[in-house]
C-alpha positions in Angstrom: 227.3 113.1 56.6 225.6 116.1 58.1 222.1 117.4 57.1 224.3 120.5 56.5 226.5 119.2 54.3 223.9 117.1 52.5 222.1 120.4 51.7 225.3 121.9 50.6 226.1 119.0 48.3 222.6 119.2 46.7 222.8 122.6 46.2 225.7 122.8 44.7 224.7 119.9 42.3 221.0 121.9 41.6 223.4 124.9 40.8 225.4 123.2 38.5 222.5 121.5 36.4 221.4 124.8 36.3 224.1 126.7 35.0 224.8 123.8 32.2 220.9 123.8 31.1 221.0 127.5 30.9 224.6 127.3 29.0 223.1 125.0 26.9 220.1 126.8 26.4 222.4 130.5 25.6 224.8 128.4 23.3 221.8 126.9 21.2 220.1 130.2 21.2 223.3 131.9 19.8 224.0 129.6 17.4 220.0 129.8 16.2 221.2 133.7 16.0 224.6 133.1 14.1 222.7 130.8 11.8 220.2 133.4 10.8 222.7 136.2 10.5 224.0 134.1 7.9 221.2 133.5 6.2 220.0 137.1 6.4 223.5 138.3 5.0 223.4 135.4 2.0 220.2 136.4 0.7 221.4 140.7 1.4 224.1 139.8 -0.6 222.2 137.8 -4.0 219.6 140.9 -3.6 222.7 144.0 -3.7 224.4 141.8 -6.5 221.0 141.5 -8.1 220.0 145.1 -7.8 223.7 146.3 -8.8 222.4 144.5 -12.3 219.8 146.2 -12.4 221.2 149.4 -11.8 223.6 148.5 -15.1 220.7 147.2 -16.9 218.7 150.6 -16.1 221.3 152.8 -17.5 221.6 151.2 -20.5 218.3 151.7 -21.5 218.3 155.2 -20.0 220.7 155.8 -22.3 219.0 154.1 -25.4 216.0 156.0 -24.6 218.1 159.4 -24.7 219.8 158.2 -28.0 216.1 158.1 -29.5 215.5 161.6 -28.4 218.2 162.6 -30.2 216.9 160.2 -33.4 213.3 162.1 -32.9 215.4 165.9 -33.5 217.1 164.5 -36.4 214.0 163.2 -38.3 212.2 166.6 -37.5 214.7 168.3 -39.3 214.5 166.0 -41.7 210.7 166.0 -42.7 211.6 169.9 -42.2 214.0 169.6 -45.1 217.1 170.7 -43.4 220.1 169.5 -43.7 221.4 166.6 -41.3 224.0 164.3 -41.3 223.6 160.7 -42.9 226.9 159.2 -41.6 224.4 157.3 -38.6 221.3 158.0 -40.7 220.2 153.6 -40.5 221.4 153.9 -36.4 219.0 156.8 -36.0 216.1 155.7 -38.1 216.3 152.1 -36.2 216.7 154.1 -32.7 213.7 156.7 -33.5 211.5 153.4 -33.2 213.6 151.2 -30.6 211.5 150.0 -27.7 213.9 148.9 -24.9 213.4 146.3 -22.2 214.3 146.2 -18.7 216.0 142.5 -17.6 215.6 142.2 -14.2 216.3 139.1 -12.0 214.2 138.6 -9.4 215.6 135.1 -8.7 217.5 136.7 -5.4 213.8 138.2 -4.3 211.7 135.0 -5.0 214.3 133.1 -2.9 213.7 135.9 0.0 210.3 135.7 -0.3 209.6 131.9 -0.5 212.3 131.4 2.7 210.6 133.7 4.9 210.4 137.4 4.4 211.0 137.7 8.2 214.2 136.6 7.4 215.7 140.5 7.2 215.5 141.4 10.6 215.7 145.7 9.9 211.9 146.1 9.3 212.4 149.4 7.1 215.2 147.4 4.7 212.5 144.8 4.2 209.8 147.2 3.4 211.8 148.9 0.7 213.3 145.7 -0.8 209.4 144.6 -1.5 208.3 148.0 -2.5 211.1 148.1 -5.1 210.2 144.7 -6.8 206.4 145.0 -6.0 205.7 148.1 -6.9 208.6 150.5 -8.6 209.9 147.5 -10.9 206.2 146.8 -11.8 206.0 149.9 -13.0 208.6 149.8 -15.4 207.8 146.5 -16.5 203.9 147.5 -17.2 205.4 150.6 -19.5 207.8 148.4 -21.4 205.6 145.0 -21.9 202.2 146.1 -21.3 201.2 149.3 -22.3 200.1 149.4 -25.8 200.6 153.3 -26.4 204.3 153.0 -25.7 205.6 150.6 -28.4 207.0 152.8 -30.4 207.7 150.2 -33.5 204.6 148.5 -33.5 202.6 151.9 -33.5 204.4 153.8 -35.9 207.1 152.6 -37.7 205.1 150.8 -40.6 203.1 154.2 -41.6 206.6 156.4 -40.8 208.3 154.0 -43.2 206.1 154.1 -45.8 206.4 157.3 -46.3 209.6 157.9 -45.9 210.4 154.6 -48.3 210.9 156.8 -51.5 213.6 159.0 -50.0 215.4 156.0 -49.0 218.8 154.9 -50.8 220.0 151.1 -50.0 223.6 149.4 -50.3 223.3 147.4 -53.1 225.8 144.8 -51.4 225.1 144.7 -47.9 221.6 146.0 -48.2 221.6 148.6 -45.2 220.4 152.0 -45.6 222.7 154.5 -46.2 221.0 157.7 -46.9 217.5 159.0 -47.0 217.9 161.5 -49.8 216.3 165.0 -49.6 214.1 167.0 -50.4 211.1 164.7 -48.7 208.3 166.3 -50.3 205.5 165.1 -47.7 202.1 166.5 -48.3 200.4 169.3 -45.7 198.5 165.7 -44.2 201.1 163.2 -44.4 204.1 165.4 -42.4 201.4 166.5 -39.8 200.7 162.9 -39.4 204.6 162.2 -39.3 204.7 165.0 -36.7 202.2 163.9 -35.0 203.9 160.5 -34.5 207.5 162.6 -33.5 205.6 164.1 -31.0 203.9 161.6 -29.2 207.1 159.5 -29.2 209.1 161.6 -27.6 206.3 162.0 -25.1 206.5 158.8 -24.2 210.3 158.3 -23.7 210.1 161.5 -22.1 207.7 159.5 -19.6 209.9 156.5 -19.6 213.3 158.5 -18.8 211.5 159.8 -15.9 210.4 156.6 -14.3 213.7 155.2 -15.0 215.7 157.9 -13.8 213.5 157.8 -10.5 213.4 154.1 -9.6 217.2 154.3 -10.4 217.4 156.7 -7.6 215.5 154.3 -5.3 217.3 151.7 -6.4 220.4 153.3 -5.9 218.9 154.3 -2.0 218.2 150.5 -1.2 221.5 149.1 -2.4 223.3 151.9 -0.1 220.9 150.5 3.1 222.0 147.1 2.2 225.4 147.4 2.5 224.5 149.3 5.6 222.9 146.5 6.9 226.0 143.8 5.8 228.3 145.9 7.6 226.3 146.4 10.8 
C-alpha cells in the first residue's frame, strides 16, 4: 500500500471517529435538552393547575368578603332603626363577623424550588412565579392569619353580640336565629361603640378586597405567561 493511500485510509477513519464522537456528543446533549424540557413543562404545568386553584380559591373569598359589606349596611340600618329584611337576618349577622381564609397549595412551588429553581429556563417567568408565592401570597396570608386588627370575630363579635342579645328572637326547635326584633334601643355610648366597630370592619375588608383583587390580577398575569411558556 502506498503512503498515499495509507494517509487516505487514516484519514478517513480519524474523520469517522470524529463525526460518531461528535454525533454522540449532539445526541446526548439533545436528549439532556428534551429531558429538561420535560421537566420544565411538568413542574409549569403542577404550578398553572396550582395557581388556577388559587384563582378559584381567591374569588370565593372575594366574594365572602363583599357579602360582609353588604352584612355591615344592613346592621347600620339596623342599630339606625330602619327597617330591613330578616329573611337572611342569621346569614348576615354570621357574615358581618366572618373572617375568610385563603388555601393555597404551594406543594407545586416547593417541588420547583427544592428541584432546582434554574429549572424554568425564561428568567422573567421564574422571577414572577417566586415573587407571587414570596411576596404577593405572603401578603395575604399575613392579613388573614397574622394580623391581629383584622379578625373581625375575635375583635368584635362578643361585645356586638352582647348588645345586640336582647333584640334577638331564637327558633325554639332548631335553635337558629330568626329575627332580631326592633326598635334596638342602644344608648348615645353603646351605638357609637357599635358604630365604631361597623366602621373599622368595613375598613378592613375594604383593605382585604383590595389586595385580593390585586394579586388576583397578578395571578391571573402569571398563569397567562405560563401557558405562554408551555406552548413555546
Amino acid at each position: 500500500m502506498s503512503k498515499e493511500s495509507s494517509w487516505k485510509k487514516y484519514l478517513f477513519e480519524f474523520i469517522s471517529i470524529f463525526i460518531a464522537v461528535v454525533s454522540a456528543f449532539a445526541l446526548s446533549n439533545w436528549n439532556d435538552n428534551r429531558s429538561s424540557r420535560q421537566s420544565e413543562n411538568k413542574i409549569l404545568i403542577e404550578l398553572k393547575n396550582s395557581i388556577e386553584n388559587d384563582i378559584k380559591d381567591f374569588k370565593v373569598n372575594i366574594g365572602g368578603n363583599t357579602l360582609s359589606l353588604r352584612a355591615d349596611e344592613i346592621f347600620r340600618d339596623l342599630i339606625d332603626n330602619k327597617e330591613v329584611s330578616q329573611d337572611s337576618i342569621s346569614l348576615m349577622y354570621i357574615a358581618l363577623f366572618r373572617d375568610y381564609i385563603p388555601i393555597i397549595n404551594k406543594s407545586a412551588y416547593e417541588s420547583f424550588k427544592s428541584n432546582n429553581l434554574k429549572t424554568i429556563t425564561n428568567d422573567s417567568l421564574r422571577l414572577q412565579i417566586i415573587e407571587l408565592y414570596d411576596y404577593h401570597y405572603s401578603v395575604i396570608e399575613a392579613l388573614e392569619y397574622e394580623v391581629a386588627e383584622m379578625n373581625s370575630y375575635t375583635n368584635y363579635f362578643s361585645e356586638t353580640n352582647r348588645m345586640l342579645n336582647p333584640y334577638m328572637q331564637f327558633d325554639s326547635s332548631t335553635g337558629d336565629l330568626v329575627k332580631i326584633v326592633g326598635p334596638v334601643n342602644l344608648d348615645k355610648e353603646e351605638k357609637n361603640k357599635m358604630l365604631s366597630f361597623l366602621w373599622r370592619i368595613r375598613k378592613n375588608r375594604q383593605f382585604k378586597l383590595a389586595k385580593y383583587n390585586s394579586i388576583t390580577q397578578v395571578i391571573e398575569r402569571v398563569k397567562s405567561n405560563i401557558e405562554k411558556e408551555l406552548d413555546r
